[in-house]
Backbone bond lengths (Angstrom), bond angles and torsions (degrees), N, CA, C in turn:
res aa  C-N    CA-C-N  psi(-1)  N-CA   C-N-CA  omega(-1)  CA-C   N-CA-C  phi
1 X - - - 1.443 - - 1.524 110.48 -
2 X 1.332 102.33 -57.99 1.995 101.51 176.19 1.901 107.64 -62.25
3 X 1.056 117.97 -12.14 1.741 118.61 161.48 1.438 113.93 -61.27
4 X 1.583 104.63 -53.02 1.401 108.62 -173.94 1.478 106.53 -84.68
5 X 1.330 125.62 -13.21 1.617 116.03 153.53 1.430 141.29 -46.93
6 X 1.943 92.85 -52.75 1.501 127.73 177.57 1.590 87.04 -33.54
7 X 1.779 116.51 -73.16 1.386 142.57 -120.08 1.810 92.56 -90.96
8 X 1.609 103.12 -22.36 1.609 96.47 -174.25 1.514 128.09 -13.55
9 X 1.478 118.94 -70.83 1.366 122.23 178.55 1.489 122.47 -46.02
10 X 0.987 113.14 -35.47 1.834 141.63 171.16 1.926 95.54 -63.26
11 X 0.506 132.93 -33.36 1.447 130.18 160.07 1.275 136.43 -84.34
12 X 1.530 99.57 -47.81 1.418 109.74 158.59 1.755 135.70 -38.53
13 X 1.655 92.01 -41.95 1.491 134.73 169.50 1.566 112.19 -40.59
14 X 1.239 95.54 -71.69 1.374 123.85 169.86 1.518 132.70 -63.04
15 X 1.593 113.98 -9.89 1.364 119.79 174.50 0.935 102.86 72.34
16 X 1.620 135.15 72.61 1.848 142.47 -157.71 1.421 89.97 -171.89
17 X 1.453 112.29 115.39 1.491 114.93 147.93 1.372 130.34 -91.39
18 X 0.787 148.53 115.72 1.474 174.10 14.20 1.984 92.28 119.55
19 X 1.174 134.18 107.24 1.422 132.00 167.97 1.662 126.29 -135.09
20 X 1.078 141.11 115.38 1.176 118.90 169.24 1.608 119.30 -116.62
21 X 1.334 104.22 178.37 1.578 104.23 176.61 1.590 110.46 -151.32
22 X 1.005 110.43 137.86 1.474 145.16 -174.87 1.389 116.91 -103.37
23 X 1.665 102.83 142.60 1.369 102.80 -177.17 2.358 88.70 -115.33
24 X 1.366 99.37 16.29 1.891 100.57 174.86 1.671 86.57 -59.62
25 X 1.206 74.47 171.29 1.318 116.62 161.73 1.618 121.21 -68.41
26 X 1.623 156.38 118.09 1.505 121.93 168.57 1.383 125.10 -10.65
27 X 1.650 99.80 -68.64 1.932 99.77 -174.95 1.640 101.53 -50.08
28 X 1.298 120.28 -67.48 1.466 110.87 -175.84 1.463 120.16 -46.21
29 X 0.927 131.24 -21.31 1.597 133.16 -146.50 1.615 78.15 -113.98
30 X 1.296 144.08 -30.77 1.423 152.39 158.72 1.529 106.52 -39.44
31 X 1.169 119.48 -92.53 1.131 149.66 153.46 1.555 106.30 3.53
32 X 1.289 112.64 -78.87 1.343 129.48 158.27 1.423 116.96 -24.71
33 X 1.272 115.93 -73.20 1.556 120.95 176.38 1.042 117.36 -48.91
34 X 1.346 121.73 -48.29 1.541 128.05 -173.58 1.695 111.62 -84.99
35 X 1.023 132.20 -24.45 1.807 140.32 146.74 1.727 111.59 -54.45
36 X 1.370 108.44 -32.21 1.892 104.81 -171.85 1.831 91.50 -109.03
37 X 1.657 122.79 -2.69 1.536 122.14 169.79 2.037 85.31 57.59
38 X 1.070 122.67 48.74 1.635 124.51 178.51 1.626 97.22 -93.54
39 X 1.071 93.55 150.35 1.512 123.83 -156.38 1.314 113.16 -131.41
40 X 1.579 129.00 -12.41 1.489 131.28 -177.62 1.434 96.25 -120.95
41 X 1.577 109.14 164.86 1.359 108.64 -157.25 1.848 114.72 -71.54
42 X 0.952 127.57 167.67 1.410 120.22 163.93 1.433 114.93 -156.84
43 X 1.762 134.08 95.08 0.611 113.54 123.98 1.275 166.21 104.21
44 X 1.231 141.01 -12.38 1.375 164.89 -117.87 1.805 127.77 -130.99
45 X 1.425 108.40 124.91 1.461 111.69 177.72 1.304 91.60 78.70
46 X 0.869 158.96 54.03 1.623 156.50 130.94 1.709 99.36 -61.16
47 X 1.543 105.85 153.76 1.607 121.51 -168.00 1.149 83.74 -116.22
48 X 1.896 119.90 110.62 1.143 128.64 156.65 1.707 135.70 -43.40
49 X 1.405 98.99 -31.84 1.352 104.07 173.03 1.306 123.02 -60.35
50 X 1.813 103.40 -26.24 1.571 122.02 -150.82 1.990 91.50 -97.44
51 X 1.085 109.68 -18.19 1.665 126.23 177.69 1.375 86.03 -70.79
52 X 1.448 114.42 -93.89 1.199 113.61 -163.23 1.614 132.79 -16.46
53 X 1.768 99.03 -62.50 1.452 118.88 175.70 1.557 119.41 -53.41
54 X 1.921 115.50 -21.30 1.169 115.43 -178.54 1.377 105.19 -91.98
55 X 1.527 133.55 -43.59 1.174 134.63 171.76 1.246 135.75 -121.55
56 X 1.289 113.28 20.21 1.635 121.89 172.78 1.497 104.89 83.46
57 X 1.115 110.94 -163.51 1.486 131.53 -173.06 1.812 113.41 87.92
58 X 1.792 97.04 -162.68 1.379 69.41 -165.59 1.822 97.36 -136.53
59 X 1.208 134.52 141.87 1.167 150.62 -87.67 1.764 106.11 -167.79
60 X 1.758 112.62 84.60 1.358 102.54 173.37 1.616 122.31 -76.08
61 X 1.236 110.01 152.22 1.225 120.93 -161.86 1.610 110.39 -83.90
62 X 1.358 118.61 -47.36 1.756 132.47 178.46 1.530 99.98 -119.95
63 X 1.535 103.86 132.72 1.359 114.49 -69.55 1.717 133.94 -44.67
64 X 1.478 120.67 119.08 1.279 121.69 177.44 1.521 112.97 -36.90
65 X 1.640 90.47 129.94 1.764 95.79 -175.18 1.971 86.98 175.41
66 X 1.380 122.20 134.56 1.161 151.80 -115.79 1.839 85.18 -137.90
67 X 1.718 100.89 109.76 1.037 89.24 -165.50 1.622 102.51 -91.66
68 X 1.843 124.59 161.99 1.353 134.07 -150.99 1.738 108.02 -50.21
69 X 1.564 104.50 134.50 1.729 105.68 170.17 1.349 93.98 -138.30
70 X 1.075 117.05 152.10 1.777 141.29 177.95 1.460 112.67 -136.48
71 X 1.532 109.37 128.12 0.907 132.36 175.08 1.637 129.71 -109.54
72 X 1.329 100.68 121.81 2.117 80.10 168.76 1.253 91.99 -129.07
73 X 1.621 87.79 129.86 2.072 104.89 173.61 1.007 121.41 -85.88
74 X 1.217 140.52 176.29 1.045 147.55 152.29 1.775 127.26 -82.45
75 X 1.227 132.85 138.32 1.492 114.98 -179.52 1.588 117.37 -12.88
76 X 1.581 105.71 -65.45 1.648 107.97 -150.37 1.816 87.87 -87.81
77 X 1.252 113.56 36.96 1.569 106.53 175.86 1.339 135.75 82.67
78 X 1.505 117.68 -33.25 1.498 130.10 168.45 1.595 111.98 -50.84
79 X 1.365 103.80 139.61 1.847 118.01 178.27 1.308 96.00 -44.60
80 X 1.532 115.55 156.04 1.405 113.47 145.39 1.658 110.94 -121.06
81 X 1.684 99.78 -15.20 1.050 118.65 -156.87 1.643 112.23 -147.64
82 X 1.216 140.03 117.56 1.554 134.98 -172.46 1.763 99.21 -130.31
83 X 1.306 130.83 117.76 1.398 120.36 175.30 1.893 99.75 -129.38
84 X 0.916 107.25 119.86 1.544 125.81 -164.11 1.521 105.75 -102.70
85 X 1.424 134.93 123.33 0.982 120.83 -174.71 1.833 106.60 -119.67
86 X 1.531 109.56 148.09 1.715 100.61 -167.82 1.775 104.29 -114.42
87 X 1.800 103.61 4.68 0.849 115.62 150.90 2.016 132.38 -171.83
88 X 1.508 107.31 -143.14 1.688 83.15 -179.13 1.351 132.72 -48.51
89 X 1.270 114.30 -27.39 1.529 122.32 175.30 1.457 122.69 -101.61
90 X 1.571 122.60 172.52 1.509 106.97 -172.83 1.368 108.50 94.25
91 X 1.633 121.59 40.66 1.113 104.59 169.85 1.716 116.49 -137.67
92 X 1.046 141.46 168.23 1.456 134.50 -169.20 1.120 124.00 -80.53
93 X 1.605 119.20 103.69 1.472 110.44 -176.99 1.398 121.43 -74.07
94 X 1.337 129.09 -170.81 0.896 146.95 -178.43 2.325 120.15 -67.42
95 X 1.684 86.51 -48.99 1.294 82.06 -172.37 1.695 104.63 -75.59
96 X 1.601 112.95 -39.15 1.213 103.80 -168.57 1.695 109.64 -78.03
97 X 1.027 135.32 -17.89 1.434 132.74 143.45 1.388 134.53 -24.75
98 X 1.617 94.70 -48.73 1.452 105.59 -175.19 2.077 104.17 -92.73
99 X 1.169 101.33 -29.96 1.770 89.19 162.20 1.176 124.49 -65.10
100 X 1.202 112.76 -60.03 2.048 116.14 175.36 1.294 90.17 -52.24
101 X 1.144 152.10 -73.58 1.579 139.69 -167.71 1.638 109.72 -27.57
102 X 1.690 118.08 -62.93 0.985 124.00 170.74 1.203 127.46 -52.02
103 X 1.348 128.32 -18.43 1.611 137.97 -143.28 1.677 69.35 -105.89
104 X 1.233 106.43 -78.62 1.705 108.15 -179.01 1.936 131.59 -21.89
105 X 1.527 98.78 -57.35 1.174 92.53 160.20 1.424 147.47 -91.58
106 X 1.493 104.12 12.91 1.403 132.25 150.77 1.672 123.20 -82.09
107 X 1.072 89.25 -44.22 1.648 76.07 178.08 2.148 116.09 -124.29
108 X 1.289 89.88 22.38 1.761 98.15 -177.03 1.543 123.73 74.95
């Protein structure tokens, strides 16, 4: 998340909003924002189980919490991109986000 902060303007640039979502708590998901100084929206109190069942991935049980997926959409909403992680690593940075974004609206 503080990657895709760093990179904010770099998206901005590009006509890319920046979103995340959380299965914290408000206070935690607070906390969070104000520790990463994040600036794009994120999110909060989502039911991991209820993640899972809508888009897969994979999902610890004690304590329930939905392990990291990244998405880049397309305008009208469709995936272009789904990266599912089954643990700490495996997740979408910032620079290569913002190239496939570009690659995309260069060549469709």
């Amino acid at each position: 998340m503080a990657d895709f902060q760093r990179n904010i303007e770099r998206f901005k640039e590009i006509g890319t909003q920046v979103v995340a979502f959380s299965v914290d708590s408000e206070d935690d998901a607070k906390k969070m924002v104000d520790r990463h100084k994040l600036t794009y929206p994120v999110l909060y109190g989502l039911n991991p189980r209820e993640i899972a069942a809508t888009i897969g991935g994979y999902i610890n049980e004690e304590p329930p919490y939905h392990h990291p997926s990244g998405f880049i959409l397309r305008p009208n909403g469709t995936i272009v991109l789904l990266v599912q992680s089954s643990g700490a690593i495996g997740r979408l940075v910032a620079d290569d986000t913002v190239g496939l974004i570009q690659h995309y609206q260069k060549h469709g």
